[in-house]
N, C-alpha and C positions, 0 to 999 in steps of 0.2 A: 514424374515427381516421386523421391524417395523421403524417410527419413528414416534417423535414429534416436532413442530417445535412451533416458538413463532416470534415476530417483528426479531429480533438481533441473532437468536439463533436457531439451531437442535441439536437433539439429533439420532442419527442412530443405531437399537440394533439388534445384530444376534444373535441367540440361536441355539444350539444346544445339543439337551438332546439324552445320551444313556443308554438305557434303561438298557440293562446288567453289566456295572459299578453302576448303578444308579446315573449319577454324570449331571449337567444338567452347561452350558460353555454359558455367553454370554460377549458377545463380543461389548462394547461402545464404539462409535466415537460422538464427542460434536463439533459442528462449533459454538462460541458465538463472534461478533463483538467486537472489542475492538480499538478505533477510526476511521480509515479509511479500517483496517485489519480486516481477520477473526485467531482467534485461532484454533488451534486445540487439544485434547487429545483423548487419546484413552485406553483404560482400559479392562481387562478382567475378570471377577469373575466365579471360579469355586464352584459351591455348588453342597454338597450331597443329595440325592434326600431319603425320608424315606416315607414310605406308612404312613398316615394319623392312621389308626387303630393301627398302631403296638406304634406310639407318643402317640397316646389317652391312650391305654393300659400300656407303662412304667409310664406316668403322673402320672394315678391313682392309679398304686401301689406304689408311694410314696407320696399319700393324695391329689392331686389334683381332683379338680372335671371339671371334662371335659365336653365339647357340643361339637358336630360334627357340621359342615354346609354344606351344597352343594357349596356354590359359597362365594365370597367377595367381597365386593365392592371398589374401588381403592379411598383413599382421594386424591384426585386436588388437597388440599390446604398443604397436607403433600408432596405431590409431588412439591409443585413450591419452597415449603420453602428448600425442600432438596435441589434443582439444585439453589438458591442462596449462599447456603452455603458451593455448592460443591468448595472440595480443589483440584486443581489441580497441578498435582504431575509433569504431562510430557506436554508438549505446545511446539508448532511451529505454528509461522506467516505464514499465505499462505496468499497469494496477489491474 
């Protein structure tokens, strides 16, 4: 379990990845102040999980030209732009 927090606002994220489905489950909760209150949502996104070589290799055989990397770097600024624009679907007032 990770989170992130800011002045007005966390974000709380659980993961869990199984590896024999290959399907990887997390699991978001958001507290963002909104006057006196906090909100809340909470969301879950399931994604499939694909080995890196096996993407590289369908890309290429239909004309892509692929680079491999070790690692990636996280953009901050695509990060904060997303959670301002996040739509929230489900909310409740906790006091």
């Amino acid at each position: 379990m990770g989170f992130t927090e800011g002045k007005d606002w966390v974000v709380l994220v659980e993961k869990k990845e199984d590896l024999e489905q290959e399907t990887l489950t997390r699991r978001i909760i958001t507290f963002r102040k909104v006057g006196e209150h906090y909100r809340r949502a909470e969301e879950v996104h399931h994604q499939r999980l694909y080995k890196a070589t096996d993407v590289a290799r369908e890309l290429r055989q239909v004309g892509f030209q692929v680079q491999m990397m070790s690692s990636y770097v996280v953009n901050t600024v695509y990060l904060k732009l997303m959670w301002r624009s996040l739509h929230i679907n489900q909310h409740e007032v906790v006091t």
